[in-house]
N, C-alpha and C positions, 0 to 999 in steps of 0.2 A: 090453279093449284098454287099455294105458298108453303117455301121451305125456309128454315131459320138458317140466314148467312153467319158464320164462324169465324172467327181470325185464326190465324195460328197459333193461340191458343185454346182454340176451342170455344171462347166466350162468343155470346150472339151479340152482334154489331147490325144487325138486321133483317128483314126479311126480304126475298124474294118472288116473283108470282113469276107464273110462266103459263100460258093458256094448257087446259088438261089433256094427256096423253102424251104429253112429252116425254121425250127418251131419258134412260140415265144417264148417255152421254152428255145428252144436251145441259142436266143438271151439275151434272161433276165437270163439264168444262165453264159453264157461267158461277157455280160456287168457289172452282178453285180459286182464282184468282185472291180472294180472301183468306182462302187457306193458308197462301203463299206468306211465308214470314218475309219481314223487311229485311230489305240488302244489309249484308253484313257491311263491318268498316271500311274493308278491303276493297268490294263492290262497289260501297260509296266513291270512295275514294280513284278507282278505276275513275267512275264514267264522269268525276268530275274533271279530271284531267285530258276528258277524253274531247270534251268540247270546249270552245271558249266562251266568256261572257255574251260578245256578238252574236255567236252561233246559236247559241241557246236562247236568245230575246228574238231573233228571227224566226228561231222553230216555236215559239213560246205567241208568235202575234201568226204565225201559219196554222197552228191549231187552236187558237181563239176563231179567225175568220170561218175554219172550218166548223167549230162548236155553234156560228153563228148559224150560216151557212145552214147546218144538221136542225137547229134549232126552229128558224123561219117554216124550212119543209114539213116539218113536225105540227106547225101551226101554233108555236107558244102565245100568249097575248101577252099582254102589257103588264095585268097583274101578276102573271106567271114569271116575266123578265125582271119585276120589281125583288120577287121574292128569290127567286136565282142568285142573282148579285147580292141578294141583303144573308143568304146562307155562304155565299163562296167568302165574300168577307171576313167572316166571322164561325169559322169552324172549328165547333169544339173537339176535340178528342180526348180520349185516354192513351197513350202510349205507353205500355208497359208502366204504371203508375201515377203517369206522370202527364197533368191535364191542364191541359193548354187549350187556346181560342186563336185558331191560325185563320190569317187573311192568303187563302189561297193564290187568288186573284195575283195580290203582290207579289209574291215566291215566284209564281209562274212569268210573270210579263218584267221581272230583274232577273230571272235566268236560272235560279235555284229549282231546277225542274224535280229533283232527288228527294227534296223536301217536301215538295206538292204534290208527289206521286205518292207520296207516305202520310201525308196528313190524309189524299184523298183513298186511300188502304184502311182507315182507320172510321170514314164518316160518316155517321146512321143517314140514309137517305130518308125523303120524305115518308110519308105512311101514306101520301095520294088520299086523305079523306077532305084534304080542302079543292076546293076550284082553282086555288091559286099555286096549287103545288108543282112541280115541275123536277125537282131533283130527283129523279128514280134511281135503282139499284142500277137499271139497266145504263141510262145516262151516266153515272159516276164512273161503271165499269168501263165505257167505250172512250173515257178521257184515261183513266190510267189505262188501259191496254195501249192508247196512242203513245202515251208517254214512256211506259215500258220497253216498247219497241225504240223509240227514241233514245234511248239510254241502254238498249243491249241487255235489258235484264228480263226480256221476254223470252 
């Protein structure tokens, strides 16, 4: 079964599958998440003071190992790890108007966790119609929920 993922505006930013008969809990807690508008100023500014540069490049190469880690178990291949890295690079969004082409990857491993938790808030995940696909709703959701908790805005 597939339902159209929302932002906090309302706009479809993607779709979802979830095998059939699934609850509506199960739906409203893997949609919300998208729901959720970006941290205000105030929150920004909170959890950037909250950690320091160090702190955040350590939490930042602890939940790469672990993405790896998830990754391996999962059985990605080679074409699938090409295309990973060739989307976290280079993500496009719309942010309230305003459309950018953010390199994930780098925000996250210099420590701007805040920025990467909201570029990936924003990222159409694959459609899963190629073999080499690999970025899911599901996958993008289990890195920002990491990083959410990380930052206290979960």
């Amino acid at each position: 079964m597939t339902r159209d993922i929302l932002n906090h505006l309302g706009e479809k930013i993607g779709e979802l599958e979830l095998p059939d008969g699934t609850s509506e809990e199960v739906w409203t807690e893997k949609l919300s998440v998208y729901a959720t508008p970006p941290p205000t100023q105030y929150e920004a500014q909170t959890s950037y003071l909250k950690h320091t540069i160090k702190a955040r490049k350590a939490y930042a190469e602890d939940l790469l190992e672990r993405l790896k880690q998830r990754n391996i178990s999962q059985r990605i291949n080679v074409s699938q790890g090409l295309w990973m890295h060739s989307r976290m690079r280079a993500v496009p969004i719309n942010f309230n108007g305003l459309e950018v082409s953010i390199d994930v990857m780098n925000l996250a491993v210099s420590g701007d966790i805040e920025i990467a938790c909201v570029t990936l808030q924003y990222t159409t995940p694959d459609d899963m119609t190629q073999p080499y696909h690999w970025w899911s709703q599901e996958r993008i959701n289990w890195i920002i929920n990491d990083m959410k908790a990380y930052l206290g805005w979960a």
